[in-house]
C-alpha positions as CSV (number, residue, x, y, z in Angstrom):
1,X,-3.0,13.7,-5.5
2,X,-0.5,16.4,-5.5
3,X,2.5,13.8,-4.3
4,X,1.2,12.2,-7.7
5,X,0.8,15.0,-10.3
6,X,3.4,16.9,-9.2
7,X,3.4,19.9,-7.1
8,X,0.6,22.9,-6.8
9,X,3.3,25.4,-8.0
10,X,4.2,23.6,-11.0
11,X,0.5,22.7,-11.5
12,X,-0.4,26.8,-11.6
13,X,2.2,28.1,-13.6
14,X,1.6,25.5,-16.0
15,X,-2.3,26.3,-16.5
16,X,-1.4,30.1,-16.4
17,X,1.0,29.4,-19.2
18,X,-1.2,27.1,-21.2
19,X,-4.2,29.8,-21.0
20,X,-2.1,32.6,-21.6
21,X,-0.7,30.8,-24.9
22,X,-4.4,29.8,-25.6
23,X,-5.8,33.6,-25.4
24,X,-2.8,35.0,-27.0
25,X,-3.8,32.8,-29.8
26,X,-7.1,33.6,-30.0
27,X,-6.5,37.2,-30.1
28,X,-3.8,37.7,-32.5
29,X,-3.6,36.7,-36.0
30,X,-0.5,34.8,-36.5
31,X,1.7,33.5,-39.0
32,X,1.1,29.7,-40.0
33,X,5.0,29.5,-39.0
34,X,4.2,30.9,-35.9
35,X,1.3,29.1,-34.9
36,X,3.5,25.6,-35.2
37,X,6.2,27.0,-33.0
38,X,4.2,27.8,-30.9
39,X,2.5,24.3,-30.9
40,X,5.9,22.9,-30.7
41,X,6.6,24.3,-27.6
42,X,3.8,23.3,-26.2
43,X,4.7,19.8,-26.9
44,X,7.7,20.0,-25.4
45,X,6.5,21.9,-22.1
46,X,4.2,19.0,-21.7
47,X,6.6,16.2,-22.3
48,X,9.0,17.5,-20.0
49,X,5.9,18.5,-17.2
50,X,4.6,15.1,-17.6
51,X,8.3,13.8,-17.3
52,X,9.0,15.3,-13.9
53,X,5.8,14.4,-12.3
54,X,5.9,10.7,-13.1
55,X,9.8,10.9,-12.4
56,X,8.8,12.5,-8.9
57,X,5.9,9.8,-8.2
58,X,8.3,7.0,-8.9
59,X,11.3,9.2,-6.3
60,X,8.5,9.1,-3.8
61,X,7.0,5.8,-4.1
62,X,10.6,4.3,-3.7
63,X,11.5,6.8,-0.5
64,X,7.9,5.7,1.3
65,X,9.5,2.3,0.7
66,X,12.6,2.9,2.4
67,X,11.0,4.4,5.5
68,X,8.5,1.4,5.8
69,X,11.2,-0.9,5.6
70,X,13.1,1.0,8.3
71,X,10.3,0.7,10.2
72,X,9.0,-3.2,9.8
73,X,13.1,-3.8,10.8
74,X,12.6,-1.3,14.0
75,X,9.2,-3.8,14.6
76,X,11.5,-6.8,13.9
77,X,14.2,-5.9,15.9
78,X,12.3,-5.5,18.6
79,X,10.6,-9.0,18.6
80,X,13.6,-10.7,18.3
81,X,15.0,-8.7,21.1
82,X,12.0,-9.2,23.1
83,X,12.0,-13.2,22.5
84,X,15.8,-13.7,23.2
85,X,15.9,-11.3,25.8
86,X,13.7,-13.8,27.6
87,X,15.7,-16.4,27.3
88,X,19.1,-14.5,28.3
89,X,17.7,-13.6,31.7
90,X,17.1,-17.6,32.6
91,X,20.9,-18.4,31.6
92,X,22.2,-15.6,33.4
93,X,20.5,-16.6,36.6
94,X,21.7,-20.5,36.3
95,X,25.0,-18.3,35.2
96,X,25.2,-16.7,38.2
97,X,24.1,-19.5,40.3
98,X,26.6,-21.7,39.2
99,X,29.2,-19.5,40.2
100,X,27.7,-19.7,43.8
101,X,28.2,-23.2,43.5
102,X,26.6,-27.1,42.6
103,X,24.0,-26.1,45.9
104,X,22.8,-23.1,44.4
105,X,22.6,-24.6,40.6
106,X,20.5,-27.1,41.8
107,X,18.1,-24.8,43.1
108,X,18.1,-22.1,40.7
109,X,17.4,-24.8,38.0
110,X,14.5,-26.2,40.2
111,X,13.1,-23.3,39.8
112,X,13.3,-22.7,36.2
113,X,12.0,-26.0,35.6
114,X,9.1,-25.9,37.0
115,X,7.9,-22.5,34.9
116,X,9.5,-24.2,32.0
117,X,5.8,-25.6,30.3
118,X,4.5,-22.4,31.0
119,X,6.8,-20.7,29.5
120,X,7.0,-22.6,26.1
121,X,2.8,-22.4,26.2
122,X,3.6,-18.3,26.5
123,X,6.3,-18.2,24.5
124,X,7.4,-21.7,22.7
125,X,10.8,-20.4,21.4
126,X,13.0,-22.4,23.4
127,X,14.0,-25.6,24.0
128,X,15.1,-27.3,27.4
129,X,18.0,-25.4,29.1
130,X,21.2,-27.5,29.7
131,X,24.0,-27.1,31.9
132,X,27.1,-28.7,30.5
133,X,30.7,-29.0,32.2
134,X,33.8,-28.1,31.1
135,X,34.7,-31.5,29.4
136,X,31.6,-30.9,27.4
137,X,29.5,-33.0,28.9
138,X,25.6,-32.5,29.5
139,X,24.9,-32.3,33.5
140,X,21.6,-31.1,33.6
141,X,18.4,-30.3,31.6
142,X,15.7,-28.9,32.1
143,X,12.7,-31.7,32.0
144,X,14.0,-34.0,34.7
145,X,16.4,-36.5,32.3
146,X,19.3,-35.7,30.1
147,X,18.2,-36.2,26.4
148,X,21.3,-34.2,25.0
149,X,24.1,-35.7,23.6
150,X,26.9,-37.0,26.1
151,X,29.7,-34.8,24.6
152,X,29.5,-31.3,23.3
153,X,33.4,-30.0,23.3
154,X,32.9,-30.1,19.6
155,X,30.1,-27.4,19.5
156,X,31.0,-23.9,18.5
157,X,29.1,-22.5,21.5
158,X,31.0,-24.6,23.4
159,X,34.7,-24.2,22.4
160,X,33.6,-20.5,22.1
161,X,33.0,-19.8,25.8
162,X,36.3,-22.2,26.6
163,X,38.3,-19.7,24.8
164,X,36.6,-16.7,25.5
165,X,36.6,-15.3,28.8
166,X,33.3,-12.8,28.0
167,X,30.0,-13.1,29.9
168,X,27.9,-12.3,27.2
169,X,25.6,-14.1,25.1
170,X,27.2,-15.9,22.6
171,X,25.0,-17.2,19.4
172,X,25.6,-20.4,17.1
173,X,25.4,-21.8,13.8
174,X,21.8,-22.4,12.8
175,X,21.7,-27.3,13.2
176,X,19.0,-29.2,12.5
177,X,17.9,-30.1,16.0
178,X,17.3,-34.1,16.3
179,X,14.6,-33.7,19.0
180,X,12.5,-31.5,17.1
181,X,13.4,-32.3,13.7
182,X,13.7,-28.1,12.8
183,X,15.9,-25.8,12.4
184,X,17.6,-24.2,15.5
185,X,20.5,-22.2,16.9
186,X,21.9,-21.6,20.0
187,X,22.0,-19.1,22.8
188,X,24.4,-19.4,25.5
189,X,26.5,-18.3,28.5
190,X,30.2,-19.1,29.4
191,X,30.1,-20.8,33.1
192,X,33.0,-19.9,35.4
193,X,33.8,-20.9,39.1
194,X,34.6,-19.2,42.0
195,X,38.3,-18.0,40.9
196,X,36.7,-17.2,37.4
197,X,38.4,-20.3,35.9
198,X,36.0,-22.0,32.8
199,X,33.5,-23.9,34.7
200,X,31.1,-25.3,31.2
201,X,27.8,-23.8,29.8
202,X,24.8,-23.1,30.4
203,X,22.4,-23.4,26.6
204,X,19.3,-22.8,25.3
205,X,17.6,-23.7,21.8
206,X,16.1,-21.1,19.8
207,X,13.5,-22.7,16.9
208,X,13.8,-21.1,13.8
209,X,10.1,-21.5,12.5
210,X,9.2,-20.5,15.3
211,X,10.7,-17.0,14.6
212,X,10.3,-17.2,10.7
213,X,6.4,-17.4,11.7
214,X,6.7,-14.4,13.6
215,X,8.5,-12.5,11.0
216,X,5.5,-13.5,8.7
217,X,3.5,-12.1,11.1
218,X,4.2,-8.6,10.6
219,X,2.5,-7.0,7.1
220,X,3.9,-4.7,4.7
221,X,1.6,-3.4,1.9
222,X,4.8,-3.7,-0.4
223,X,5.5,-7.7,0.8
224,X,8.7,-8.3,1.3
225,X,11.1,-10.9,3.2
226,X,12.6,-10.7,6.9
227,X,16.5,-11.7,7.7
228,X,18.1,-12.6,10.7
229,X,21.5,-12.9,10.9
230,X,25.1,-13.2,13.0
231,X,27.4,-10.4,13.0
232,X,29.7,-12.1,10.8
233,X,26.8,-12.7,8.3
234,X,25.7,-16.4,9.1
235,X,22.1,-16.1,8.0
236,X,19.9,-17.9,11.6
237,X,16.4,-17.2,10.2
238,X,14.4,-15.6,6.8
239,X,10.5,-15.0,7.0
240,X,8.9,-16.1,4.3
241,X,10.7,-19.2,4.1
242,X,13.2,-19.9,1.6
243,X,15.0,-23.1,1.1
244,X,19.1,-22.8,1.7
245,X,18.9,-19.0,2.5
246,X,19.4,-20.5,6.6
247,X,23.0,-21.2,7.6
248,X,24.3,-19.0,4.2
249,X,27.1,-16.7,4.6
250,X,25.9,-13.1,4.0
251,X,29.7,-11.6,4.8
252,X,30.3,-10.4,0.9
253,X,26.9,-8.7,0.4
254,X,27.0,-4.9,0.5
255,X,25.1,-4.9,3.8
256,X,28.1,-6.0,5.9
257,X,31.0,-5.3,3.7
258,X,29.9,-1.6,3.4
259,X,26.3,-0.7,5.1
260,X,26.6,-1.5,8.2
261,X,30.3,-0.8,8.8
262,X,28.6,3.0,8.2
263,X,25.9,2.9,10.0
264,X,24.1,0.3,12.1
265,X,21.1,0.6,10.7
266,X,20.1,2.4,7.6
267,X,17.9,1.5,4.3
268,X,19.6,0.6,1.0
269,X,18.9,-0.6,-2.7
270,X,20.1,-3.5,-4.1
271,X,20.2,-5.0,-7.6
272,X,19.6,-8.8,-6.5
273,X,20.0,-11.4,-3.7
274,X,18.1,-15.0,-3.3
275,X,14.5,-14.0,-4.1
276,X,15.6,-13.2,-7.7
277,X,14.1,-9.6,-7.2
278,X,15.1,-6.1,-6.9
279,X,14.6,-5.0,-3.0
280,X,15.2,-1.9,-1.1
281,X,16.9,-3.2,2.3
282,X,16.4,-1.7,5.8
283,X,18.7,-3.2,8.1
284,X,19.5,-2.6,12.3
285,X,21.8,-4.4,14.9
286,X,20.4,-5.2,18.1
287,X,21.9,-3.7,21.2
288,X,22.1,-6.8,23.3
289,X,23.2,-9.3,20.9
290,X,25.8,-9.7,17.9
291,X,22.7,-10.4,14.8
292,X,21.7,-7.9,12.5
293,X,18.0,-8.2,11.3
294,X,17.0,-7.2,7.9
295,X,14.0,-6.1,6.1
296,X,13.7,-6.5,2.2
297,X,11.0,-4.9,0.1
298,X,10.6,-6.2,-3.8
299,X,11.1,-2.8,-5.8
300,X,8.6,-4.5,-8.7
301,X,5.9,-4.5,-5.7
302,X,6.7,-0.7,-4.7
303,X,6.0,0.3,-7.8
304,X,3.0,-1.4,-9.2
305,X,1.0,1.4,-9.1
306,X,3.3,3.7,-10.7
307,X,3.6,1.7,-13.6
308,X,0.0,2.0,-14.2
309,X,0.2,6.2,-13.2
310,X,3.2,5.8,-16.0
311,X,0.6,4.5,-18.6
312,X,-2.1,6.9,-17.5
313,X,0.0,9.9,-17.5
314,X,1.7,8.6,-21.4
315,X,-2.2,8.6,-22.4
316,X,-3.1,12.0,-21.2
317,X,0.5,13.8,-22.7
318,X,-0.2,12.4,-25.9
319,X,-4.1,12.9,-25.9
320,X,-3.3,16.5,-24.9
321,X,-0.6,16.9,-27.8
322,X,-2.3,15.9,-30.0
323,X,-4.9,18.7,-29.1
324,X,-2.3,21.1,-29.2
325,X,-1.1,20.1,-32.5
């Protein structure tokens, strides 16, 4: 109750002066010109008391927001992390077994098929894992057959890791993934030879509900919206739901064109984005991987109940002024 009224010191002094004003008129006779200024000033040292403390609810309402949305992104970020870190250690083994050579490959991917459909029943974030060449064909797939489409030169993951000589993971565009009929994007590793030359790829599917479901999964009191996104502000995933917010290019919001070349991660206000509402952002990068994740808190929901402290404290000014008066 004192976060709400206002502090204990401001409380005190403010009874001590109200009593001493009351005594003081009780004891003395004053003049009737007196007596009003007196009143008057009362007024006013209530308006302006009442002022600060529902100024100072609404200040720490909105900075209780900010740290919850720093930490639902900290729980975020370390979901997301958790889930794709899973699947980066299978590519990098059939990464490094491929560079051992066709023999090893073979064996390594044995292997991961087999703990494949226990895997998705633990986790069901990914799809088969396929090994493409270097022309961009598909040569294995986890599963037994190959399912994918015969050529994939054209993919961005794909002409990516030809280009690039990096080891790391590299993540696509958000496509509608024909096999599944949802949403997906792509996690994958750049597949060299023995001399280091560009060998193909080795991919994995990540399903987009799938994460947007386990964004939902984690509760705010204030609501609010999860956001996953690329480094360069391709939006891969938003929890709730929200029609055309996947695949949107986030590069001119404040987060990446100011935030988070400050800091990588923070908490900031914004006036609008797709919801239509007023949110207070917390926002991190993940170590491991180029995608920002974002948590957004609707500023009308954070302070619901300091409208209706607002009303309550508007009643008791005026019922107490009018007293004084």
């Amino acid at each position: 109750m004192t976060r709400i009224f206002g502090g204990a010191q401001v409380q005190r002094g403010f009874i001590a002066f109200f009593c001493a004003i009351l005594q003081s008129r009780g004891k003395r006779q004053r003049s009737g010109v007196h007596i009003v200024a007196t009143s008057a000033l009362l007024v006013v040292v209530v308006a302006i008391t009442f002022g600060i403390n529902i100024w100072s609810a609404r200040t720490n309402l909105l900075n209780d927001a900010e740290e919850d949305s720093q930490l639902l992104t900290s729980l975020a970020e370390s979901q997301v992390a958790s889930a794709l870190g899973t699947t980066s250690l299978v590519l990098a083994a059939v990464q490094d077994s491929a560079r051992r050579g066709s023999a090893a490959l073979q064996s390594r991917f044995g292997e991961i098929d087999a703990l494949q459909e226990e895997r998705r029943r633990l986790l069901p974030l990914e799809s088969d894992v396929l090994v493409i060449d270097s022309l961009g064909n598909t040569i294995m797939e986890t599963g037994g057959r190959i399912r994918a489409p015969a050529g994939m030169s054209d993919r961005d993951f794909f002409r990516h890791h030809r280009d690039n000589r990096s080891n790391a993971d590299f993540v696509g565009k958000p496509f509608l993934s024909t096999r599944t009929g949802h949403m997906a994007f792509t996690l994958s590793r750049r597949i060299e030879d023995a001399a280091g030359r560009f060998n193909g790829v080795v991919v994995a599917s990540i399903d987009i509900p799938w994460l947007e479901a386990t964004f939902g999964r984690l509760k705010s009191h204030y609501g609010g919206g999860f956001l996953l996104a690329r480094n360069d502000g391709i939006v891969l995933a938003r929890g709730p739901h929200v029609d055309g917010v996947v695949g949107k290019s986030m590069k001119d919001t404040p987060l990446f064109n100011r935030h988070l070349r400050e800091s990588p991660a923070g908490s900031y206000r914004k006036a609008r984005f797709a919801d239509n509402v007023e949110p207070i952002f917390g926002y991190s990068t993940l170590a491991n991987f180029p995608l920002v994740v974002s948590v957004g808190l609707n500023q009308a929901d954070v302070l619901g109940t300091w409208y209706c402290q607002k009303t309550a404290y508007a009643l008791m000014a005026a019922a107490l002024m009018t007293v004084l008066v």
